[in-house]
C-alpha positions as CSV (number, residue, x, y, z in Angstrom):
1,X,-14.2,84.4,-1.0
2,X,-12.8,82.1,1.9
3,X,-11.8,78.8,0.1
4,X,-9.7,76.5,2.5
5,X,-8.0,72.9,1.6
6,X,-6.9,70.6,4.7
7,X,-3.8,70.2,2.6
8,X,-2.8,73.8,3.2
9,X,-3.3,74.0,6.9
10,X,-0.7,73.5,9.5
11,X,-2.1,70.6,11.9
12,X,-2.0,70.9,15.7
13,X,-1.7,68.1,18.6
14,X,-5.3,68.7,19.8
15,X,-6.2,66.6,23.7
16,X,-2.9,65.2,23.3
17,X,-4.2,62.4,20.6
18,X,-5.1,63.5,17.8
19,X,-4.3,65.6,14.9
20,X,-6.5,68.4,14.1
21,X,-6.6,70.7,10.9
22,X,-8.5,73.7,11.9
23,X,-10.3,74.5,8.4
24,X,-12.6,77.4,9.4
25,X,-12.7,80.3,12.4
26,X,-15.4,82.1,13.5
27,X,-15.0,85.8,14.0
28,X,-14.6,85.4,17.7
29,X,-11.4,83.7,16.6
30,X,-10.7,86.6,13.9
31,X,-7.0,87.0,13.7
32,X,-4.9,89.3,11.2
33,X,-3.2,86.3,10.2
34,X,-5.9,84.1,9.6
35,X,-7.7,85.0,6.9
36,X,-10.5,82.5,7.3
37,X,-12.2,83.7,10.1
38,X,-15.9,83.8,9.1
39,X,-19.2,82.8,10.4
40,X,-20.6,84.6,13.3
41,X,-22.4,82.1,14.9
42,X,-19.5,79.5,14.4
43,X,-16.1,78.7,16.5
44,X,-14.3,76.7,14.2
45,X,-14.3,73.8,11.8
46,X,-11.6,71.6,12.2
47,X,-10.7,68.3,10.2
48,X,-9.6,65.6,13.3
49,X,-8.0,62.4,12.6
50,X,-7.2,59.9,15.9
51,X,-4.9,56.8,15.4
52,X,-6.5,53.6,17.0
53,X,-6.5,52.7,20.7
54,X,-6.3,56.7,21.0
55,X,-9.1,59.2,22.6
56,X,-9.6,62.3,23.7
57,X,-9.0,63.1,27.0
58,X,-12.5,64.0,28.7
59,X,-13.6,67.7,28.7
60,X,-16.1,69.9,28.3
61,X,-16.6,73.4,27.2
62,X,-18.4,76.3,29.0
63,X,-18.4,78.6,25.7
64,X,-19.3,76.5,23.1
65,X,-21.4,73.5,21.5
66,X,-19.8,71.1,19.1
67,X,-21.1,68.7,16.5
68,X,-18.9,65.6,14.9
69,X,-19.1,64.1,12.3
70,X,-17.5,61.0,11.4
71,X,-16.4,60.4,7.6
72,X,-13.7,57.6,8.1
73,X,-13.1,55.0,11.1
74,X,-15.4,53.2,14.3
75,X,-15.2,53.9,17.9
76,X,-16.9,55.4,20.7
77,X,-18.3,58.5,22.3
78,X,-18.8,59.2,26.0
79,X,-21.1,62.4,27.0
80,X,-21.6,62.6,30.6
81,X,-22.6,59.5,31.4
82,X,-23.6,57.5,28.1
83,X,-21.4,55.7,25.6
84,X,-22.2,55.0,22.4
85,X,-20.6,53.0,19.1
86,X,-19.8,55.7,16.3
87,X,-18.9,54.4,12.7
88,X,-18.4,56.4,9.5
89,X,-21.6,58.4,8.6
90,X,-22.7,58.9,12.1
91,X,-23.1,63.0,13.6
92,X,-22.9,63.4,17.2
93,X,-24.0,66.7,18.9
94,X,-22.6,67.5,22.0
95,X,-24.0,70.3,24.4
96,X,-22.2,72.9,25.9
97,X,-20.8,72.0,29.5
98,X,-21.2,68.5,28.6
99,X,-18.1,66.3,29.4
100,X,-17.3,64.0,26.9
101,X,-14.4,61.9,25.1
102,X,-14.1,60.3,21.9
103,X,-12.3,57.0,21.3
104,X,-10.8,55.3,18.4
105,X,-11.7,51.4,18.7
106,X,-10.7,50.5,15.2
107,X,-7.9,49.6,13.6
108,X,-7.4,52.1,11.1
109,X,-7.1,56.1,11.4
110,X,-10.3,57.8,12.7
111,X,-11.4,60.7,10.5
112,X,-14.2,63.4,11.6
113,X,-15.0,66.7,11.2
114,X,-15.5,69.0,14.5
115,X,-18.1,72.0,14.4
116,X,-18.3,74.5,17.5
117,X,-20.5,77.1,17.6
118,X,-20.5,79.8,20.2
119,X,-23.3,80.0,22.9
């Protein structure tokens, strides 16, 4: 069994904004030390919280899709060329090559979960 609490996980710096607790690792990602490396399918699962007035710089990934999923916060998304509000409840799915950049343009902590799957 592979039971994981964001309490117990180290966080990391992740686009130079936020705070990111990387919860789950797909077996690309399998490591002797990490012993919750899992799906096949999936990259990672990562809890990500990003202080207000902050984003992520923009990127994109060539080896993987991502979904987020906002549990706590407002703000916005950019993905290529649209930008949208985002608020607590809202998923976003990002394709892979897709350049994009989230923003915290509330005034409290921004909480989301961030799913990649491989392609």
């Amino acid at each position: 069994m592979i039971k994981v609490n964001w309490r117990d996980v180290v966080p990391t710096i992740a686009h130079d904004a936020g705070i990111d607790w990387r919860l789950l690792s797909g077996q690309s990602l399998k490591d002797e030390n990490d012993p919750s490396a899992c799906m096949e399918g999936m990259m990672y699962i990562a809890r990500a919280c990003l202080q207000p007035s902050l984003s992520y710089h923009p990127h994109a990934h060539d080896d993987h899709e991502e979904v987020y999923y906002i549990i706590r916060g407002k703000g916005e998304i950019r993905i290529d060329d649209e930008v949208q509000p985002i608020r607590d409840g809202d998923i976003i799915y990002i394709g892979v090559n897709q350049v994009h950049e989230i923003r915290n343009t509330g005034d409290e902590m921004m909480e989301f979960l961030a799913v990649g799957a491989q392609v």
